[in-house]
C-alpha positions in Angstrom: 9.8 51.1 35.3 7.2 48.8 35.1 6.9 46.4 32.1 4.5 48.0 29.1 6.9 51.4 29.8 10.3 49.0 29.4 8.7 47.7 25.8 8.0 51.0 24.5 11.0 52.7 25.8 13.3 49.7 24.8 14.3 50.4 21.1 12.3 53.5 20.0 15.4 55.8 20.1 16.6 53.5 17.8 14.2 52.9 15.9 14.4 53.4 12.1 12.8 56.8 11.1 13.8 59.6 10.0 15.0 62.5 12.2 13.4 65.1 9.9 10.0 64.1 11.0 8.7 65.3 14.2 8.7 63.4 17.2 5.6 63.1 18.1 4.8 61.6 14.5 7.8 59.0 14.9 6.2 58.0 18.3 2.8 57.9 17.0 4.2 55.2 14.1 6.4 53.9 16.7 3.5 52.9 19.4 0.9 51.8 16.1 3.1 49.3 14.8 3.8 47.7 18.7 -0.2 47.5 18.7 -0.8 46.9 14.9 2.3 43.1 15.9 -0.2 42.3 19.2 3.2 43.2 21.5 0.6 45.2 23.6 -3.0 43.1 23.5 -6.4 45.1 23.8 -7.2 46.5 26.7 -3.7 47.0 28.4 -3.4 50.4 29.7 -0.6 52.6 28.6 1.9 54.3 30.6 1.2 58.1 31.6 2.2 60.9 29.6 4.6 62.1 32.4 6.3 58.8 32.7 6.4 57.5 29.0 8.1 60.9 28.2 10.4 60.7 31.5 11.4 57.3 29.7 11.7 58.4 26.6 13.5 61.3 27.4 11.0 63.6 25.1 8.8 66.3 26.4 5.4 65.2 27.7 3.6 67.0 24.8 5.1 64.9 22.3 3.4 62.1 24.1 0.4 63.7 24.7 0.3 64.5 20.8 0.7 61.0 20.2 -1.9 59.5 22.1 -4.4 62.0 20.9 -3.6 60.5 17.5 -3.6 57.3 18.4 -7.6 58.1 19.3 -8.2 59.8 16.4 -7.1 56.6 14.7 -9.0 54.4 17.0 -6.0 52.8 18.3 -6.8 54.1 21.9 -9.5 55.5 24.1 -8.6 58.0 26.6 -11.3 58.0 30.1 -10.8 60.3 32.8 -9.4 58.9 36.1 -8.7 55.4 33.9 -5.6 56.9 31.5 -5.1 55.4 27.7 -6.6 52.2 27.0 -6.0 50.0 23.7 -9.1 49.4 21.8 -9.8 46.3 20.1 -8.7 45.9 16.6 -11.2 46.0 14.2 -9.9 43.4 11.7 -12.7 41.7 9.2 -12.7 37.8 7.9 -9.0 38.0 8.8 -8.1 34.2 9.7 -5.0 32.4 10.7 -4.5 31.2 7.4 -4.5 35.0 5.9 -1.8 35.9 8.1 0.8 32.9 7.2 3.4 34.2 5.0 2.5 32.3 1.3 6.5 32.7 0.6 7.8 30.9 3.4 7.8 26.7 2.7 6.2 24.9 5.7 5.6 20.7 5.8 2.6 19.5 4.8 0.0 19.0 7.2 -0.8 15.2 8.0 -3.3 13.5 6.8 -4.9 13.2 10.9 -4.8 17.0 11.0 -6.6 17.8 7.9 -9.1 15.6 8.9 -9.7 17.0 12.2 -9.8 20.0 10.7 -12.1 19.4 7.9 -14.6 17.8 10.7 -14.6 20.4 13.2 -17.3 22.0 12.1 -19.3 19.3 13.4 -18.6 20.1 16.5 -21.0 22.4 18.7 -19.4 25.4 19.7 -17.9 25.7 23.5 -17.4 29.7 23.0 -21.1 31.0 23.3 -20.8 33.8 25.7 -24.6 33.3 25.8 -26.5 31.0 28.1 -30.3 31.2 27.1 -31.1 28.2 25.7 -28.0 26.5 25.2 -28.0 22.7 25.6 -25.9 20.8 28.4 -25.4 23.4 30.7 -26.6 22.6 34.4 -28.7 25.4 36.6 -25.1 27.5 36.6 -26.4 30.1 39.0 -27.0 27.3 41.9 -23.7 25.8 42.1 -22.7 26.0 46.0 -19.5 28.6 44.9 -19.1 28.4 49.2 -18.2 25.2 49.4 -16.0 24.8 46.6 -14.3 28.0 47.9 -13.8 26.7 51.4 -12.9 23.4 50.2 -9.9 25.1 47.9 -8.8 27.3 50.5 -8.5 24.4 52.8 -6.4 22.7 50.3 -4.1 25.9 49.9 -3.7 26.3 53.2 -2.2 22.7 53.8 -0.4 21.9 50.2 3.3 21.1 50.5 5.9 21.7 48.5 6.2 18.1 47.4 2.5 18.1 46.2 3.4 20.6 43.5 5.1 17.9 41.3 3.9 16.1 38.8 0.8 13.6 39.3 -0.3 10.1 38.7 -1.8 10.3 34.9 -4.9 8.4 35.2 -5.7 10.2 38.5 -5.1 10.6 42.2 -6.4 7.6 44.2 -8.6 9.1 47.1 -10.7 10.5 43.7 -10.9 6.9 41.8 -12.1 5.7 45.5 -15.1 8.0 45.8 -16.1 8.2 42.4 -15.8 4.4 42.7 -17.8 4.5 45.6 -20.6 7.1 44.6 -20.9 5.0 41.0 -22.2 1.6 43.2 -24.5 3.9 45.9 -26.1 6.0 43.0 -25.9 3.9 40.1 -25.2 0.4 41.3 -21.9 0.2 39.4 -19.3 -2.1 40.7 -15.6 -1.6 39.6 -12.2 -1.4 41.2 -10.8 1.9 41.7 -7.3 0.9 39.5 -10.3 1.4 36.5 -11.2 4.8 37.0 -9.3 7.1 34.6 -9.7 11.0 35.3 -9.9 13.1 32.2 -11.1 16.3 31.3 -14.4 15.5 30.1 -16.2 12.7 27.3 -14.2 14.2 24.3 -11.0 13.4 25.5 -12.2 10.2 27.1 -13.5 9.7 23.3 -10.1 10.7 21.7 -8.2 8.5 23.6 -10.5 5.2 23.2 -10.8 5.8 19.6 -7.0 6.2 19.1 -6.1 3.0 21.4 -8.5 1.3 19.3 -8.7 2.6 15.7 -7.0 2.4 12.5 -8.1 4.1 9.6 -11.3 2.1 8.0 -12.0 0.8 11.0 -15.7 0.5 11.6 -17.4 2.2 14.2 -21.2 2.0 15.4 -23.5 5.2 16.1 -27.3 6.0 16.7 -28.7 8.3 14.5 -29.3 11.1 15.6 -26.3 11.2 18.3 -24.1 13.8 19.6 -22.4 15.9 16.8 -19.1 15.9 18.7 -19.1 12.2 18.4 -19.8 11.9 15.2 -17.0 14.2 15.2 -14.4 12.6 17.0 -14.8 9.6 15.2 -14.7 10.5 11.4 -11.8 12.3 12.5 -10.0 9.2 13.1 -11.1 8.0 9.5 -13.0 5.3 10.5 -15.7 4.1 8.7 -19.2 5.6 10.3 -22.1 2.9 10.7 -25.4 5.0 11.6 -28.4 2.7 13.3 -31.6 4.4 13.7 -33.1 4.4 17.7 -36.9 3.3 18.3 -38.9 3.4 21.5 -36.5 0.6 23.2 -33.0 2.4 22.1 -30.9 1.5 18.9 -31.7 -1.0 16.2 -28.7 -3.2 15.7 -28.4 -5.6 12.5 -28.0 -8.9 12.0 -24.4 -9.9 13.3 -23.7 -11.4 10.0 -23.1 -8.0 8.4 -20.7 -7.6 6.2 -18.4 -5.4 8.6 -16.8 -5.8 12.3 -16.9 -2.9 14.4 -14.3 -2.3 17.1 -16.6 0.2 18.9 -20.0 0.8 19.8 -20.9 3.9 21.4 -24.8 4.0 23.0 -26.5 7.0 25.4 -28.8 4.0 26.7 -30.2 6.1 29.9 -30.7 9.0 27.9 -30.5 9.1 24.2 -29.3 12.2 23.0 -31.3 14.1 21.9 -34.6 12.6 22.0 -34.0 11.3 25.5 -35.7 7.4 24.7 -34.1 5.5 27.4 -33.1 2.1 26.6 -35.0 -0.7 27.9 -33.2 -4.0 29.7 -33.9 -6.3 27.2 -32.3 -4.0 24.4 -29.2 -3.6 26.4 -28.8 -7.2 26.4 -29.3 -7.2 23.1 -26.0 -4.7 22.6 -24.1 -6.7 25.2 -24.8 -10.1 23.3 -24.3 -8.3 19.8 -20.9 -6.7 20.9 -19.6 -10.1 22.5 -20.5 -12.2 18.5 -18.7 -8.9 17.1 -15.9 -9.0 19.2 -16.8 -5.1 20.1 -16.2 -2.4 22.7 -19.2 -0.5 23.8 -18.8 3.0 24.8 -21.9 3.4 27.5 -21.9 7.2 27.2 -23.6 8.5 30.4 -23.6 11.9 29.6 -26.7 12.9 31.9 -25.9 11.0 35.2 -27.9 11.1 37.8 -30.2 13.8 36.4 -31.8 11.0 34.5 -31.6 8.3 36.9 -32.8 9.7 40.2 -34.9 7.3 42.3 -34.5 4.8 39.6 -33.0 0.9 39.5 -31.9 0.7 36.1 -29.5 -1.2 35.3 -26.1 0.1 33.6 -25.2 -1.5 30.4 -21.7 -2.0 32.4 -23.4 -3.4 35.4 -24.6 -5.9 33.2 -21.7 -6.8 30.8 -20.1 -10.5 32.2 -17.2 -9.8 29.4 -15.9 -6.6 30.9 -16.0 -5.1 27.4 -18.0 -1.9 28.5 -16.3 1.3 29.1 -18.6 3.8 31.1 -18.4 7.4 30.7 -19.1 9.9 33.2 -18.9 13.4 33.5 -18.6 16.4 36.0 -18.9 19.0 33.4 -22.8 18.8 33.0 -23.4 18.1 37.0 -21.3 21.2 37.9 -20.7 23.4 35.5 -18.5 23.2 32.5 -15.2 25.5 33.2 -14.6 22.6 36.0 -13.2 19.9 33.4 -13.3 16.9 35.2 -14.8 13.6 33.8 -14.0 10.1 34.5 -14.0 6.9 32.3 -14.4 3.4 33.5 -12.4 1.1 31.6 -12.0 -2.4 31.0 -8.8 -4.0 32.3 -8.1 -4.9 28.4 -7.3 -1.2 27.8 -6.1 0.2 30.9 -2.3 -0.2 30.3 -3.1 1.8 26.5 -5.2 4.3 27.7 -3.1 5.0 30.1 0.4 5.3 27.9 -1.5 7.6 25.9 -2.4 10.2 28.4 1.5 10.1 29.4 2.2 11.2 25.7 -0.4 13.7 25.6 -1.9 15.9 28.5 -0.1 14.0 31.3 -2.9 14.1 33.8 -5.4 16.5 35.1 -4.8 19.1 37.5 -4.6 17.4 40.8 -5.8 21.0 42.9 -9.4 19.8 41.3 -9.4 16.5 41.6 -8.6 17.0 45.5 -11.2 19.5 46.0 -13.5 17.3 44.1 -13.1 14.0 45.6 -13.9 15.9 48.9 -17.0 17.8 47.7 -17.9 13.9 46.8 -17.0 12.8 50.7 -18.6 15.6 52.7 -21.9 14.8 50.5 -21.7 17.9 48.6 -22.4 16.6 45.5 -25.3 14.0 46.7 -27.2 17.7 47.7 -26.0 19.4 44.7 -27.5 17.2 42.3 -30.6 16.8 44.0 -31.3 21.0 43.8 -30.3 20.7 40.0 -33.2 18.5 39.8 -35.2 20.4 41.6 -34.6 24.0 39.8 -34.5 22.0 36.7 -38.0 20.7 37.6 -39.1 23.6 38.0 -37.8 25.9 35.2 -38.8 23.4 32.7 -42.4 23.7 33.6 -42.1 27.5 33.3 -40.3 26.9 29.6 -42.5 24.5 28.3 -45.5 26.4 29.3 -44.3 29.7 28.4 -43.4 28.3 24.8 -46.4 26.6 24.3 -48.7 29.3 25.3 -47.2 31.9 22.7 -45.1 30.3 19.7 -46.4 29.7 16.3 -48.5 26.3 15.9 -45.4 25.0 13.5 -43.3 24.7 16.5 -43.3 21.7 18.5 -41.4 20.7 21.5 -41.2 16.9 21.8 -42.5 15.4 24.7 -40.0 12.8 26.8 -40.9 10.6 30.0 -37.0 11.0 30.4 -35.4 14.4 32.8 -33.0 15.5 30.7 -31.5 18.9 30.9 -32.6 19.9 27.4 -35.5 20.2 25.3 -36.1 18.6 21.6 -38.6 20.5 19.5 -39.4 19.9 15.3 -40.0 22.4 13.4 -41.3 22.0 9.5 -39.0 20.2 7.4 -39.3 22.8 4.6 -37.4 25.3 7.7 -33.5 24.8 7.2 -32.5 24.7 11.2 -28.9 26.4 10.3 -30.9 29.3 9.7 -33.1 29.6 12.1 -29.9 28.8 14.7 -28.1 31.6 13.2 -30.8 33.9 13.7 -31.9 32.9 16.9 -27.8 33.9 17.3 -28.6 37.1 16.4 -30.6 38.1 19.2 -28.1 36.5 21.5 -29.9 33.2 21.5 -28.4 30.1 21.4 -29.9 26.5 20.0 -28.3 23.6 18.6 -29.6 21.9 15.8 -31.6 19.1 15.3 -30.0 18.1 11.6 -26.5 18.1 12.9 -27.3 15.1 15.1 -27.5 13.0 12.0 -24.7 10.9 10.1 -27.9 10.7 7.1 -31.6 10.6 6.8 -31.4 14.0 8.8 -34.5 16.0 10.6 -34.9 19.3 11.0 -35.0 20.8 14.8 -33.6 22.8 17.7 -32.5 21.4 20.9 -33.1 23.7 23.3 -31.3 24.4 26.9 -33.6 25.8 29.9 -32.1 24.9 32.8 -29.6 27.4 33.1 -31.7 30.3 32.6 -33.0 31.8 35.9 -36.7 32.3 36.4 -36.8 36.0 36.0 -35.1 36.1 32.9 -37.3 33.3 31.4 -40.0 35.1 30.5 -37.9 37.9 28.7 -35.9 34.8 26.9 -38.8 33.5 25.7 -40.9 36.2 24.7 -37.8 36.9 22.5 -37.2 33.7 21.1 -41.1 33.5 20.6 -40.6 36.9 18.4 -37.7 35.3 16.4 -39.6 32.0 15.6 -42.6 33.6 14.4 -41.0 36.3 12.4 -38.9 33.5 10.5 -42.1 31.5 10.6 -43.9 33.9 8.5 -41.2 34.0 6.3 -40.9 30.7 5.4 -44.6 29.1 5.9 
């Protein structure tokens, strides 16, 4: 008996119903109410007629009867060769919170939890099961899936017993060494190894630097525009936001006899997001000697890598911190793909011993299956080649974007030219458009954007920041042409 037959065989003899109906109706109520409580989830096949009935001890027409109601109901769909297969519920606006019993007396929610929850909506979605155009996501389709594989079957093959235990939470050490190494050969960064903390990606690297660090009130500093998630993170934590516009040279600091200390900065200096001005030396300096009067931790978010930096000698804002209050963020997430979670921080010695007792109380470390196979796609050179064909294919499909948008979009729309490679697009659009709409109907035709607006703590713009470098080349043309349709339809509209 295999295990869907055992749940529907297990009580329905005894289930509550009245003899006097006929069986097959009894089973049909019987198998509606195991769907209609989730015990059997959509798409889990049901047993045959001759074997639910065998099980059941009821003839095999009963159970035939059954399932054809069940289909007339729309419980079940019935394919030849395939069996009975159960459909997916078709349940409208139903939430979590309309599902909790109102007469049964839970706690109250802390104060941390209803703010992360009011906030979320800042955050851009992760869910999209579309591609074209969404922001952050690296040439998908190029990823060297061979390597990877032969590098995890090789690890497979030779695990131990003893390796299946629990692991070292701020990483395994051969990883720290090569990102350690790879950090000075491609971006000149020196740091001991002990200061590499593997994480997930930059929102938990985020999370836990803002809770070491933060009590409510405390004042944080932002550009504006900066990443919504940020933004996010942060006014979760209740501390008090402190928005500073960017110029051509990066963000525009005050006076450090304001009337507030901040206990973080966080800066995209190589690449601002999202308009991708790139900081210049002597503004970094700037930061670094602000910070140090402040008594400040700067969060050197460097979200874009290599991607931005290739064949350059700039300097990190790390590389150049003689206090050792920089924390550098790095991520394997936009490099590789996103379903790989694996980031890195480097942190300063000052908060290595926190950082590190919170990660025990929290996720406990990261799997260490990746971080093996990943420290040796970094030590056979895998990644070095990797990244240099993202650049590439990037290269290349932006030119086909940016000229295919250009040539055919309404005048209003403007994509926003940037000496910086980035692995997104910023465009404006009129500020009389309202770029929540336009986002939801781009969504419409399975097209995703992120907005401009949503980038801002105040003073917002309207825009969309476009992704391209996932989308291969002979689906661009048919992505555009279809955004171009959307745009100008709502352009009419609304001009």
């Amino acid at each position: 008996m295999d295990i869907i037959t055992h749940i529907l065989s297990s009580d329905f003899n005894s289930a509550n119903q009245s003899q006097n109906t006929p069986k097959f109706v009894r089973l049909t109520e019987y198998l509606k109410n195991i769907i209609e409580q989730y015990q059997l989830l959509e798409g889990t096949h049901l047993p045959s007629t001759r074997n639910l009935s065998k099980h059941l001890s009821v003839s095999r027409s009963t159970v035939i009867k059954a399932y054809e109601l069940l289909i007339i109901e729309g419980f079940v769909e019935a394919k030849k060769g395939s069996g009975y297969k159960i459909l997916p519920r078709q349940e409208k606006n139903i939430t979590a919170k309309d599902k909790v019993n109102p007469q049964v007396k839970y706690p109250k929610i802390s104060k941390s939890g209803v703010s992360f929850q009011h906030n979320v909506h800042l955050i851009n979605t992760t869910s999209d099961k579309y591609i074209a155009f969404r922001p952050g996501l690296p040439p998908l389709d190029i990823f060297p899936v061979n390597q990877w594989k032969k590098l995890s079957n090789l690890y497979w093959r030779n695990i131990k017993a003893s390796s299946l235990t629990y692991s070292n939470s701020s990483g395994i050490k051969n990883l720290k060494k090569n990102i350690a190494n790879y950090l000075y050969l491609m971006r000149g960064i020196k740091c001991d190894y002990e200061q590499i903390i593997i994480v997930s990606g930059s929102l938990q690297s985020l999370y836990l630097l803002g809770t070491a660090l933060l009590d409510r009130g405390n004042a944080v500093v932002m550009e504006n525009p900066t990443f919504p998630n940020v933004h996010s993170i942060f006014r979760s934590l209740e501390a008090d936001i402190n928005a500073f516009p960017v110029d051509s040279e990066g963000i525009c600091l005050p006076e450090s006899n304001e009337a507030f200390t901040p206990k973080i900065i966080h800066v995209t200096p190589s690449n601002h997001y999202p308009t991708g001005v790139k900081m210049t030396k002597k503004r970094k300096q700037e930061v670094i000697d602000w910070a140090k009067q402040n008594e400040t931790i700067i969060i050197e978010n460097d979200y874009d890598h290599e991607v931005s930096n290739w064949g350059l000698k700039d300097p990190t804002i790390f590389e150049m911190d003689n206090d050792n209050r920089t924390v550098y963020l790095g991520t394997f997430n936009r490099l590789l793909h996103p379903s790989i979670r694996l980031g890195y921080m480097v942190v300063p010695y000052y908060l290595l011993d926190v950082i590190t007792a919170l990660q025990k109380h929290s996720h406990r470390f990261v799997s260490p299956y990746n971080q093996i196979v990943m420290s040796q796609f970094i030590e056979k050179n895998y990644l070095f080649n990797h990244i240099k064909n993202v650049i590439e294919v990037a290269d290349e499909r932006k030119e086909l974007f940016t000229r295919l948008v250009n040539n055919n979009i309404h005048e209003s729309f403007k994509l926003n030219e940037s000496a910086t490679r980035s692995l997104h697009l910023l465009s404006s659009v009129p500020q009389s458009f309202h770029d929540k709409e336009l986002v939801d109907e781009l969504t419409q035709h399975q097209l995703i954007a992120h907005q401009y607006s949503k980038c801002f703590i105040n003073d917002e713009q309207n825009g969309l920041i476009l992704g391209y470098s996932a989308v291969r080349k002979h689906l661009m043309t048919k992505k555009i042409m279809e955004m171009v349709r959307t745009y100008n339809d709502f352009a009419q509209r609304h001009l």
